[in-house]
Structures are given as C-alpha cells and as structure tokens.
GUBALUM-939202 format. One record per residue: residue number from 1; y, x, z of N, C-alpha, C, O in turn; residue in one letter. Coordinates in pm, whole numbers, always signed. Each point is the difference from the previous one (the first is absolute). Example, Ala and Ser with C-alpha at 12.3 -4.5 7.8 and 13.67 -1.06 7.14 Angstrom:
REC   n     ny     nx     nz    cay    cax    caz     cy     cx     cz     oy     ox     oz res
REC   1   -569  +1319   +780   +119    -89     +0   +120    +90     +0     -2   +104    +66   A
REC   2   +107   -139   -138   +119    +82     +6   +109    -77    +73   +111    +51    +17   S
This chain:
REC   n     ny     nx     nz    cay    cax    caz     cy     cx     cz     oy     ox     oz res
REC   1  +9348  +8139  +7913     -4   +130    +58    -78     -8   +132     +2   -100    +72   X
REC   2    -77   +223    -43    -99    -27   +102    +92    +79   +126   +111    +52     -8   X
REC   3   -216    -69   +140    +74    +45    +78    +28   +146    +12    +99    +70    +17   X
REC   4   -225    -54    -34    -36   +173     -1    +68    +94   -117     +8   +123     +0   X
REC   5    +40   -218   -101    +55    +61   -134   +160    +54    +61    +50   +108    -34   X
REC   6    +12   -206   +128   +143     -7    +43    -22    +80   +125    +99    -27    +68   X
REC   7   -158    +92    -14    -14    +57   +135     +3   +188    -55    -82    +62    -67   X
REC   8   +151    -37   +100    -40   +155    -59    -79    +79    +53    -31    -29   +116   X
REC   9    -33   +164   -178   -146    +13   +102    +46    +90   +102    +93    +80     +2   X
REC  10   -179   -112    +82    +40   +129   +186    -68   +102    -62    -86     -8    -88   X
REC  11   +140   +124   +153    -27   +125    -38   -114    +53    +72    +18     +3   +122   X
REC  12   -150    +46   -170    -50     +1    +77    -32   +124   +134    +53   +110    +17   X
REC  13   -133   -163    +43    +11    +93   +165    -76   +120    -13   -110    +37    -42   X
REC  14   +214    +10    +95    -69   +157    +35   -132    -12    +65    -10    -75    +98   X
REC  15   -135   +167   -160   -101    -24    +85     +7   +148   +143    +34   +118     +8   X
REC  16    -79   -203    +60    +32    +90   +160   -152    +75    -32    -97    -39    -65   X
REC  17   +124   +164   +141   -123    +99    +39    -36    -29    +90    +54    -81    +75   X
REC  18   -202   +163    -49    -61   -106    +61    +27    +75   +178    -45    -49   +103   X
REC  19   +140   +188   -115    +54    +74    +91   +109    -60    +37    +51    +17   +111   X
REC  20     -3    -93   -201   +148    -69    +86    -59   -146    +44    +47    -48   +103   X
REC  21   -131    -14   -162    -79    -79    +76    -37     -9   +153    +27    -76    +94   X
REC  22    -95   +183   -112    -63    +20   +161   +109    +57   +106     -6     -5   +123   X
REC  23    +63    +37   -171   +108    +92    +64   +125   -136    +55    +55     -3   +110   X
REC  24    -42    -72   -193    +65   -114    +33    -80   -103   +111    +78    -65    +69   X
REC  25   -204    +45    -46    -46    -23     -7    -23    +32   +169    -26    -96    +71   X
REC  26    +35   +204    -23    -28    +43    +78   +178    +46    +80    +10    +68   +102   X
REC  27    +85   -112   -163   +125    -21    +49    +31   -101    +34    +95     -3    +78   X
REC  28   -163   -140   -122    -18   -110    +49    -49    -24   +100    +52    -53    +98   X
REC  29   -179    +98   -115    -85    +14   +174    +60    +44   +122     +7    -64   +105   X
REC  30    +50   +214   -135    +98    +67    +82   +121   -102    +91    +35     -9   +117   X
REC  31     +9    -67   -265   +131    -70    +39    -53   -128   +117    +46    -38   +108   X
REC  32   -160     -1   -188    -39    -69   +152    -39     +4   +132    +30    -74    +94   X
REC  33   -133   +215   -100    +20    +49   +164    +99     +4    +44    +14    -29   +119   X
REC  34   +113    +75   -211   +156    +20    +82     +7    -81    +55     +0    +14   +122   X
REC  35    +12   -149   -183    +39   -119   +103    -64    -13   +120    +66     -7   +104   X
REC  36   -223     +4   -103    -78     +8   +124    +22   +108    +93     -6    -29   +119   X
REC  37    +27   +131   -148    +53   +147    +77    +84     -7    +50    +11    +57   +108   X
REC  38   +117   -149   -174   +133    +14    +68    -16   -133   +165    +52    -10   +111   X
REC  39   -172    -77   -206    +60    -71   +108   -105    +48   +148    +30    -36   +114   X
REC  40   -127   +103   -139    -88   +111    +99   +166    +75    +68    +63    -37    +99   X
REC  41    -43   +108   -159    +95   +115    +65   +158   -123    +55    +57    +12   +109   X
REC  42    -19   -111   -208    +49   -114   +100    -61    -27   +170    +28    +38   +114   X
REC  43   -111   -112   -171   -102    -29   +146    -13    +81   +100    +15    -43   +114   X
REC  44    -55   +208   -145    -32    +38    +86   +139    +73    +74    -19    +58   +107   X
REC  45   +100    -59   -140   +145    +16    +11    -12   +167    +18     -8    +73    +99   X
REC  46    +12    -46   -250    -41   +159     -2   +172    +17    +25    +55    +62    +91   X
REC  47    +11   -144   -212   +119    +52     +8    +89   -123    -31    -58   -100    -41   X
REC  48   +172    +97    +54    +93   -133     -3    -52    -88   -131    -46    +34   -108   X
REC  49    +71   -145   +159    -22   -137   -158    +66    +70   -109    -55    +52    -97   X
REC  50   +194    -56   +128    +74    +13   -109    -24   +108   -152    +22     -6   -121   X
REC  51   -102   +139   +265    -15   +129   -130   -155    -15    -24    -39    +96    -66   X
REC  52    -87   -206   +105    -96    +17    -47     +5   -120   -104    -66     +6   -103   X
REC  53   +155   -128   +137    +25    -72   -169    +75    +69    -93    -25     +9   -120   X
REC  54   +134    +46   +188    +71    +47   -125   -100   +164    -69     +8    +60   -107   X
REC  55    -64    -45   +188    -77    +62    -80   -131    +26    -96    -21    +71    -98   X
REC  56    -54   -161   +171    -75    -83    -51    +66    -88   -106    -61    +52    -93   X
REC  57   +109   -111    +55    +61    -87   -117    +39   +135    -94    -40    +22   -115   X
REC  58   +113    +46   +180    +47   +156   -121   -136    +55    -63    -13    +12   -122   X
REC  59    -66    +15   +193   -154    +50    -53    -68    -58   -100    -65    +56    -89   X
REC  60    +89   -205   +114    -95   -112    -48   +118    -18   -130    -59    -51    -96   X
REC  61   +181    +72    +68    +62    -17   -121     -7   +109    -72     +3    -12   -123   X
REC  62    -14   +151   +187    -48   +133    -78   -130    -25    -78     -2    +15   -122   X
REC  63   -115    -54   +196   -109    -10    -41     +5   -115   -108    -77    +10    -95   X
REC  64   +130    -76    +98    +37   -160   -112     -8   +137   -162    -79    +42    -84   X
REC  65   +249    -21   +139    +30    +67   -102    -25   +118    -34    +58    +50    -97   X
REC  66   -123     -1   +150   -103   +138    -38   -100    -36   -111    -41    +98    -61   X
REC  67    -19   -239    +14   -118    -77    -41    +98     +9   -156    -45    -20   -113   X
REC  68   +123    +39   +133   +128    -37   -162     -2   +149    -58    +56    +37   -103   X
REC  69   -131    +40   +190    +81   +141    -47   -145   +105     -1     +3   +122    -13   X
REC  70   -106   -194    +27   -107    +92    +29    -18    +27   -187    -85    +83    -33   X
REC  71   +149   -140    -56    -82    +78   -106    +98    +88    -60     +9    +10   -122   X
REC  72    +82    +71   +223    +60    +99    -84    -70   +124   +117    -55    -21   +108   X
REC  73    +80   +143   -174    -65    +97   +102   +108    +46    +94    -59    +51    +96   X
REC  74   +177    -44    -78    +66    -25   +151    -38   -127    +66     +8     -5   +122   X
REC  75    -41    -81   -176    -47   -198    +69   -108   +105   +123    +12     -2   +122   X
REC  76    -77    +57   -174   -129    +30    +24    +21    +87   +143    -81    -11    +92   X
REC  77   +229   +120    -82     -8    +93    +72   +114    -89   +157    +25    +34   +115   X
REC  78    +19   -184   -227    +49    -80    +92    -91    -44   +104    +34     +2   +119   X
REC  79   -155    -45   -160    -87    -86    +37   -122   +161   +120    -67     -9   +103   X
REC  80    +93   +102   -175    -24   +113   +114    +99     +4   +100    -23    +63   +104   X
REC  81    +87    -96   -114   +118    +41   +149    +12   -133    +79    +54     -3   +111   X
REC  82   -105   -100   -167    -37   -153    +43    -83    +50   +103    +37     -3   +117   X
REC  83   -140    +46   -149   -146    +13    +47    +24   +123   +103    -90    +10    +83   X
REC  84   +216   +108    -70     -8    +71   +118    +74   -105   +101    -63    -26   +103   X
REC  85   +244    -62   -128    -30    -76    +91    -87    -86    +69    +22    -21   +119   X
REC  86   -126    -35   -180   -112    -88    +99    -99    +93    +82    -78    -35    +88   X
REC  87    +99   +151   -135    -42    +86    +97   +109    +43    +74    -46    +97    +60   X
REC  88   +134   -107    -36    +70    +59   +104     +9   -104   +119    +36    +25   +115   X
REC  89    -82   -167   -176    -37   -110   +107    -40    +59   +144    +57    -19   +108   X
REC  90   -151    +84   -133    -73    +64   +100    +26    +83    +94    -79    +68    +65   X
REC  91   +274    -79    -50    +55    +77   +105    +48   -145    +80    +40     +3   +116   X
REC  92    -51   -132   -197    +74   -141   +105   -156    -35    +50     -7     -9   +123   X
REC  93   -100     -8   -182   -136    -63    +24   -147    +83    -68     -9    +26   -120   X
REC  94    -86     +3   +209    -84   +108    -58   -112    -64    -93    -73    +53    -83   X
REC  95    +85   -169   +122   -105   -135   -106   +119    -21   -111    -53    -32   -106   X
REC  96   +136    +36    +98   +142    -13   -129   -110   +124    -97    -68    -25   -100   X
REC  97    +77   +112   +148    -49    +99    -79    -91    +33    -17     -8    +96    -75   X
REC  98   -117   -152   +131   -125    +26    -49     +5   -110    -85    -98    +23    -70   X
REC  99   +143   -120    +32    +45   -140    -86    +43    +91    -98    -85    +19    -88   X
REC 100   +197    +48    +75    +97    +60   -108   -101   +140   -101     -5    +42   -116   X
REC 101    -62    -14   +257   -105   +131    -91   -110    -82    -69    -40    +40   -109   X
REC 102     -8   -140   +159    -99   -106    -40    +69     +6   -212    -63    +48    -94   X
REC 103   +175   -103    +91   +111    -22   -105     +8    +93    -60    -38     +2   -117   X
REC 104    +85    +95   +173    -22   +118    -40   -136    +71   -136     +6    +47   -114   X
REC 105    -88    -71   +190   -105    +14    -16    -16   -111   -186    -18    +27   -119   X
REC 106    +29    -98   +169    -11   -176   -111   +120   +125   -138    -29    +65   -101   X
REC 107   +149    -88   +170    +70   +106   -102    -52   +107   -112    +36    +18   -116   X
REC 108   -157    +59   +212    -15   +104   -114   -118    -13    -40    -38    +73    -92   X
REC 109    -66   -185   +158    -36    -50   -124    +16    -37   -126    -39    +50   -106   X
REC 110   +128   -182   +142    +90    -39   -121    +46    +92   -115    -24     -6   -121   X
REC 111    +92    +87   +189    +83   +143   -101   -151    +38    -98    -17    -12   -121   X
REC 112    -87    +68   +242   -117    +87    -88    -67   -103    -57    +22    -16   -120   X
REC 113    -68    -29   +152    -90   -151   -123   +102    -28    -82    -17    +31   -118   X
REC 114   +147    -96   +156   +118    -41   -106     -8    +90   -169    +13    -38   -117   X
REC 115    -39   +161   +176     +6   +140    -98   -110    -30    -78     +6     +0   -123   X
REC 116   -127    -32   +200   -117    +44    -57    -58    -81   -103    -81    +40    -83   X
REC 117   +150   -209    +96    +28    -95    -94    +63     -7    -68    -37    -85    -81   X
REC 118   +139   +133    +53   +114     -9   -116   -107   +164    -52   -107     -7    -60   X
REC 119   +143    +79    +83    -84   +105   -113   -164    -42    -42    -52    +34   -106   X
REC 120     -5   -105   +198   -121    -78    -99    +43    -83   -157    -48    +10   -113   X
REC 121   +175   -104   +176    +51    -91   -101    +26    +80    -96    -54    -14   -110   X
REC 122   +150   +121   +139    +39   +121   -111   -133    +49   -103    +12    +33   -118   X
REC 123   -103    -36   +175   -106    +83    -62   -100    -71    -77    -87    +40    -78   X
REC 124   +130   -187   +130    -73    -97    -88   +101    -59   -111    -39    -82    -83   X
C-alpha cells in the first residue's frame, strides 16, 4: 500500500478573488504602519504608553482579522469602518493621517480594480 493511497484527499481550497486579495492585502500593509504609528504617537508622547499600545495592538488585531473576513460582503463594510478609524488618527497626529488617507486611498483601489478583475475572470 502506497502512501498517498492511505492518506485521504484534502479538500480542496477555496479560490480567493482577486478583490479579497488586494483588499487583504492592503490590511496587511495597514497593520504594519500601525505598529510604526503607534510607536510615532508613543514617542512623541501624544498620549499615555499604555492607551497608544493598547491601542495600537487593538487596531493591528482588527486589521489581522478583518483579512479573514474580507470575502463576505459585511467583511467588506468591516474593513470600511477599519479605514474611517485610521482616519480618525488624524485628531492624535496630522502625518497619522495623511499616512491613513495615503491607505485609504490603496483601499479603494483595491475594492475598484479588485471588481474589475474578478468580472474580467467572469467574462472569460
């Protein structure tokens, strides 16, 4: 008996769009300015350690898990309300938020190209 005969088969994977792709994609990126941002607004002692890690770490685990959820269409309206907090950065640091609109920006790309590729795929 072979090995592969005794192994039963994995089921196979869902293929991702190419909108939850980018969209993930660009929640990753996000999640990493967080870290650099927090420790900017750390440093510059916008506001106590405690609430720019603990918040910063809260952001950066939203954005994790926002990346799990972008291919349902609430994932999507999650990952919009992601994207007004990093703009609201811009009431602790005014470079936070030209960073976050920068993202912003990366966001709806993603969304509109995301679209514009999966209905190519569709049409082919």
């Amino acid at each position: 008996m072979t090995a592969s005969a005794a192994q039963p088969a994995r089921p196979s994977r869902r293929e991702r769009t190419a909108t939850e792709s980018l969209l993930s994609v660009v929640l990753v990126l996000e999640a990493i300015v967080v870290v650099f941002g927090m420790l900017v607004i750390f440093g510059l002692r916008v506001v106590e350690p405690v609430v720019a890690f603990t918040g910063g770490a809260v952001l950066i685990v939203l954005l994790i898990a926002a990346t799990r959820v972008v291919r349902y269409p609430w994932g999507r309206w999650v990952g919009h309300a992601l994207q007004l907090v990093l703009l609201a950065t811009v009431l602790l640091e005014v470079l936070a938020g030209v960073a976050a609109a920068i993202f912003v920006g990366f966001w709806i790309w993603a969304l509109v190209k995301g679209r514009q590729l999966d209905a190519a795929k569709r049409a082919h």
